[in-house]
C-alpha positions in Angstrom: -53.5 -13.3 -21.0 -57.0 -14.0 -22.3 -58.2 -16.7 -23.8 -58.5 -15.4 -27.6 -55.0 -14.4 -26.8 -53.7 -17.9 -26.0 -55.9 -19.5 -29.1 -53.8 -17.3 -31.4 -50.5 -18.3 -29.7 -50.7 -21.4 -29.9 -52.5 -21.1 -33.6 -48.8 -19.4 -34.5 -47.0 -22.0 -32.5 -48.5 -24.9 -34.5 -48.0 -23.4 -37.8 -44.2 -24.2 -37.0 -42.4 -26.4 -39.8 -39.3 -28.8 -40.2 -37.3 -30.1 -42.8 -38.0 -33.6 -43.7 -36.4 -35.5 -46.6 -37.6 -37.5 -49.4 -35.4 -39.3 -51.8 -32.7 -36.9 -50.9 -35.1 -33.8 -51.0 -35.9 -31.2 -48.7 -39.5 -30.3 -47.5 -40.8 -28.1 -45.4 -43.9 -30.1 -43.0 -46.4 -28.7 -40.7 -45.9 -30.3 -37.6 -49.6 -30.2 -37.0 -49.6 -33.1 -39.7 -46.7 -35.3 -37.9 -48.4 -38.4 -35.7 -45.3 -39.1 -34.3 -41.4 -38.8 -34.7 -38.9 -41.8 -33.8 -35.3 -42.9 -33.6 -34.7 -46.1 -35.0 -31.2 -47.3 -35.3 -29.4 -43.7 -35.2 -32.2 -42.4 -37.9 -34.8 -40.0 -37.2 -37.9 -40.6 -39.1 -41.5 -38.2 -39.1 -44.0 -40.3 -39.7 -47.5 -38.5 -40.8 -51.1 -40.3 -41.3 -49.5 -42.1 -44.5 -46.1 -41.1 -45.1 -42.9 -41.5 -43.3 -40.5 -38.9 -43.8 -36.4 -39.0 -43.0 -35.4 -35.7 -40.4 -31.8 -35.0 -39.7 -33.2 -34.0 -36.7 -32.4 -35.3 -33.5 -34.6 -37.1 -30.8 -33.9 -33.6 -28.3 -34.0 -30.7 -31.5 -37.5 -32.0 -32.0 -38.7 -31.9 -28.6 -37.1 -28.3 -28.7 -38.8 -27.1 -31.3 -42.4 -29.0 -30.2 -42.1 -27.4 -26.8 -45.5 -25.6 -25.7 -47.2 -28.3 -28.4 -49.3 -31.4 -28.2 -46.4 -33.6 -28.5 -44.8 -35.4 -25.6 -41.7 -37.3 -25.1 -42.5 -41.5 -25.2 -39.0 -43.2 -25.4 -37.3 -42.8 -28.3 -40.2 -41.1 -29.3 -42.1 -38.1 -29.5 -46.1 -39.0 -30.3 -48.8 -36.2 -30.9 -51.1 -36.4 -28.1 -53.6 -34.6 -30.7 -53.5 -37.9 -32.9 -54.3 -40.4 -29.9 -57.2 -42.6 -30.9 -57.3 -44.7 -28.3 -55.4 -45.8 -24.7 -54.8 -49.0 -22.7 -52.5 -50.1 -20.2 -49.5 -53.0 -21.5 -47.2 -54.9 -19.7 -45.3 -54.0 -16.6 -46.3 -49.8 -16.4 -46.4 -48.8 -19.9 -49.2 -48.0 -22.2 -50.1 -48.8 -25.8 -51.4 -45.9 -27.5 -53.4 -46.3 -30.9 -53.4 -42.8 -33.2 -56.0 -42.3 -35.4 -54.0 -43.6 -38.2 -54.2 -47.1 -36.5 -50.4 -47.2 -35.7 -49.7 -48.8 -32.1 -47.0 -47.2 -29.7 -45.8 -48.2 -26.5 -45.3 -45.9 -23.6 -42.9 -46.8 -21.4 -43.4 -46.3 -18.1 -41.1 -43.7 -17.0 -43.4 -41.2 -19.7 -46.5 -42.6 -18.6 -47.0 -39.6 -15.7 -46.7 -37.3 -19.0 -49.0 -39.0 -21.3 -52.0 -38.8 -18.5 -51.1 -35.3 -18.1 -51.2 -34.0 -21.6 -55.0 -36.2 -22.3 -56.2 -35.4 -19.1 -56.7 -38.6 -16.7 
């Protein structure tokens, strides 16, 4: 597989879209425009550079459907590694990552291995 070949695979990859909800409506999203998607209390919520968006989605569909991508699992979490700002290490083994949207995460540990692997350290 060359190069140009791969660039357009993952080009067609990226263009994939879920459903998110808004007031009760259904909307297709880019996932190249998600930052980061999160359980919280049994809800699944896609939260983009300003908006946060409800999914009916759960924790592993979306890690299904981002396989091959940029994304990478976190915790309860699945964060764009194409949206990291900035890293530093936290408290006992995990790492706080800042996206570019200013938003603050926490890596646990057990993901840390994965995080260095998809930014390169």
């Amino acid at each position: 597989m060359t190069d140009e070949i791969q660039n357009i695979v993952s080009y067609i990859e990226n263009e994939k879209k879920i459903i998110r909800y808004k007031r009760g409506t259904a909307y297709p999203l880019n996932i190249n425009s998600i930052y980061y998607f999160e359980i919280v209390d049994q809800n699944a919520f896609v939260y983009c550079e300003k908006e946060i968006y409800e999914s009916k989605m759960k924790l592993y569909e979306f890690e299904q459907e981002t396989e091959g991508t940029s994304f990478f699992r976190a915790s309860k979490s699945l964060i764009n590694a194409d949206k990291i700002d900035s890293i530093k290490p936290s408290l006992s083994g995990r790492f706080e990552v800042v996206l570019k949207n200013k938003e603050k995460l926490i890596v646990s540990r057990q993901y840390v291995r994965v995080l260095k692997h998809m930014i390169g350290l």
